[in-house]
Structures are given as structure tokens and as C-alpha cells.
N, C-alpha and C positions, 0 to 999 in steps of 0.2 A: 609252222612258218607258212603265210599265206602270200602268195606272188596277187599282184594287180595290176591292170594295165589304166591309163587316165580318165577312159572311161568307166571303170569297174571301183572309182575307191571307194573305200569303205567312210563312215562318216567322220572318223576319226580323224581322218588324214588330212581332210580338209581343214578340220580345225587345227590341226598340228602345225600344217602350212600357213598356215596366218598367224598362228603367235607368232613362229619368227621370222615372217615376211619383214617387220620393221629392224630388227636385227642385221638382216642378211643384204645388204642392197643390191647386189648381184643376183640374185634369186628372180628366174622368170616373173611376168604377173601371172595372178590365178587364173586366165584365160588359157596359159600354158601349163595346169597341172603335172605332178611329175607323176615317176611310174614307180616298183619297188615292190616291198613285201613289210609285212609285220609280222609278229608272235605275242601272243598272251600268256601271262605267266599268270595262275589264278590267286597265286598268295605276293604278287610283287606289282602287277601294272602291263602297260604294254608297249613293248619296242617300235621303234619305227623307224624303217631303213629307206628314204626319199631320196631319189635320181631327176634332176630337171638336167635337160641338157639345154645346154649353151649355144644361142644363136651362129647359127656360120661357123662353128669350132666343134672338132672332135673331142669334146670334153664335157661332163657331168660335175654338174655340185652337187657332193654326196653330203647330206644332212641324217644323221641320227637325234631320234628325237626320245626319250623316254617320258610314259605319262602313267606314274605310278596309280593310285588309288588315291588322289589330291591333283594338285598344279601338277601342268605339264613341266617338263624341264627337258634343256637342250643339251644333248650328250657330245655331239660333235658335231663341226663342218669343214669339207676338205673341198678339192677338186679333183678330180680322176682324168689324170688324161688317157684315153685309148685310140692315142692316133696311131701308135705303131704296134700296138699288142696283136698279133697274129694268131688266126683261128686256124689249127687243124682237124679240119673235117674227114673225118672217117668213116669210112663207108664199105661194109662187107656185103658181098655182090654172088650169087649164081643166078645163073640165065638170066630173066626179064631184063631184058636189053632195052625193050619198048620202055618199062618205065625207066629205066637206067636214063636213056635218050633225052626224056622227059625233066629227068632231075638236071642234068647238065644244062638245058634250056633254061631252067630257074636259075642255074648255077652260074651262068654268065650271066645273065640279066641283074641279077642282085651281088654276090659275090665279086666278078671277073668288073663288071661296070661300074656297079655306082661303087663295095667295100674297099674292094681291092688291100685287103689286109687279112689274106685268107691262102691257106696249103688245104689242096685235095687228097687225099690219101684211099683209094680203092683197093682192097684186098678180093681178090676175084679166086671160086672155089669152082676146082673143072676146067678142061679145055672148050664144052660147047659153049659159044659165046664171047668167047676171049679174044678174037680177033676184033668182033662187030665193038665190043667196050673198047678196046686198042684202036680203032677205028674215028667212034666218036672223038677220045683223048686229041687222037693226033687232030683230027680236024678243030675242035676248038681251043689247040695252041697256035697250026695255023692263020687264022682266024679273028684270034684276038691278041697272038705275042702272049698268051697265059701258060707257063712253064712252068708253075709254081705245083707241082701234081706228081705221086707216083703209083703205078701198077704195079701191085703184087701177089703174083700168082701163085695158084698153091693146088697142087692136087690131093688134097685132104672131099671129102664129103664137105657140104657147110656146115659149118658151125658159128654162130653170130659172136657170140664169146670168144672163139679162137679168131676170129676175123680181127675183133677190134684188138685183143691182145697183142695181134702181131704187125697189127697197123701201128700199135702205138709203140711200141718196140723198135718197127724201121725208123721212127724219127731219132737224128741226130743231130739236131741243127744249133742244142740248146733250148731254155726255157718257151713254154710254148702254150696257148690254152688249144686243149682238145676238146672235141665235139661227137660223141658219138651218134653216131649218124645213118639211120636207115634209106633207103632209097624213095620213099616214098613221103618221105618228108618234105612240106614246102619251107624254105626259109626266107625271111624278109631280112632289111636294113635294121628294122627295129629289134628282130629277134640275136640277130648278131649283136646289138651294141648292148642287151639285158643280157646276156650270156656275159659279154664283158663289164658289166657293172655290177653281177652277181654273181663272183668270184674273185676269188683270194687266194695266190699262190701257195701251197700247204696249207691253207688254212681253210677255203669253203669250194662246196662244187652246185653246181645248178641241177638241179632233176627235176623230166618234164614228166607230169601226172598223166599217165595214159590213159585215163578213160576220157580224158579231151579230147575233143576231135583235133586233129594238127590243125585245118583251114582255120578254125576260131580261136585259139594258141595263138598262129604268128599273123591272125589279121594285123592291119594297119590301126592303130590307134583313132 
């Protein structure tokens, strides 16, 4: 399975998009290509999973396209709404409070401002630091009225594995897409709304390829 962003499609995609451009009339023009992923199957053909989002509306038309080893053919088309699907973001934390600092600054600027359909979840490992992180929190609830967040502390050693286990354990709020989430990650508007269009409750999760560099991952399209 190969993720692409609109400027990265592959040549396929474009012609995929135009067969059923005259089909779909809702469908952006191709000045607004979509975003998405594919797979190759070498004895079947190739899937194609295409996300355009929708002018002024928190919604994507999800088009699946299959193009066997012959004529394309059109497997589905839906719409996706993610105006209220909620991102928990988890984040296991010792020391480095400076980049911690840092991440919250992205974290209201994208999440708190423009998403605003996002829980913080910080599992903090040790007492040195835990103030200065309790610190940041309180001020950018102050700040922004952003309450949607919990601290959980733990005197264990770190461990990134028990961090996120028991970040995602303290949630109780009900159904929820989680993010697991290092501190040094930048995240954008567009990176939150492909997490939400590529995923499927029980049924899919998104995995970011680490040998990308994060800044060229969640650039802006």
C-alpha cells in the first residue's frame, strides 16, 4: 500500500480520476487532485483508494477505483464526513520540556485553532520536569479555554510502549481515533484529516514510514 499526497500521484491516478470525473459530478476539478494510496496486486490489477475533499465542508468523497489488467472499473463512491470524529493524540514525555514547549506551540496553532476535534493525552515518565509540562498545560488552557487534555504520571523509567499503552487505556469517553504520537512530530491540518480518511474502525490503521523525514510527511500539499 502506497500513501500520496496531490502533488506526488502516481500516473495512474490521474487517469483513474478522469474516467470518472463524468460519472461523479460532485467530484473537485483536476486542478484540485485528490490525495489517498494504492496497492498492486501482480496477478489481479490495482486498487485505488481517492480522497478529494469538499470545498467549505468538513467532508471527503471517497472514490475506490479498481483497474485490473484491462478497463478501469469503478468499485465504489461514498462521502466521509469528519466533522466530529476526534483525534487522540498521545504523547509519551521525559524531560525535554524545550521540545515538549515547542510541540504545544504547533499544537494550538493547528489542533486548538484551526482542528478543534482533537484530545491531548501526555503520559509523563519521572518527577524532573513534570511541573514545567503541568505548567505549559495549564497555561495553554488558560489561554485558549482548550481543556480537552490529560496528564499522566508515572514513576516508571520511560518506556514509549508503556507510555502509549496506558495513554490509550486512560481513555474513557468511548469510540475515538488515536494518534500515537512522539514529541517531535510536526502536525498539520492536512495530516489530521489523512489520518481521518485512512482509517476504519476495526477495520484499518495508518502507519507513518520512518525513514521520512516528518517536515516532508505533513508539508502542506
Amino acid at each position: 500500500r502506497t500513501c500520496f499526497r496531490r502533488s506526488q500521484r502516481p500516473a495512474g491516478v490521474a487517469g483513474a480520476a478522469a474516467a470518472v470525473g463524468s460519472e461523479l459530478g460532485d467530484l473537485p476539478s483536476p486542478e484540485k487532485p485528490p490525495t489517498g494510496y494504492y496497492r498492486t496486486e501482480r496477478d489481479k490489477g490495482t486498487l485505488y483508494e481517492l480522497f478529494y475533499k469538499k470545498e467549505f465542508l468538513d467532508e471527503f468523497q471517497h472514490v475506490t477505483l479498481f483497474r485490473p489488467f484491462g478497463p478501469l472499473m469503478k468499485v465504489k463512491s461514498e462521502v466521509i464526513d469528519i466533522s466530529h470524529q476526534v483525534i487522540n493524540i498521545i504523547v509519551p514525555l521525559s524531560g525535554r520540556t524545550e521540545a515538549f514547549a515547542q510541540f504545544m506551540q504547533n499544537f494550538r496553532e493547528v489542533c486548538i485553532q484551526q482542528d478543534r476535534h482533537v484530545y491531548l493525552t501526555v503520559v509523563y515518565f519521572g518527577q524532573e520536569g513534570l511541573e514545567e509540562v503541568r505548567k505549559i498545560l495549564d497555561l495553554t488552557a488558560s489561554e485558549t479555554n482548550f481543556h480537552n487534555y490529560t496528564l499522566v504520571s508515572l514513576a516508571d523509567e520511560f518506556s514509549r510502549g508503556r507510555g502509549l499503552d496506558m495513554g490509550a487505556r486512560t481513555w474513557d469517553k468511548g469510540e475515538v481515533l488515536m494518534f500515537f504520537c512522539d514529541v517531535d512530530i510536526y502536525i498539520s491540518p492536512e495530516f489530521l484529516n489523512s489520518c481521518r480518511v485512512n482509517t476504519e474502525l476495526g477495520e484499518s490503521s495508518m502507519f507513518l514510514a520512518n525513514q521520512f523525514k516528518v517536515s516532508t510527511m505533513h508539508e502542506s500539499p
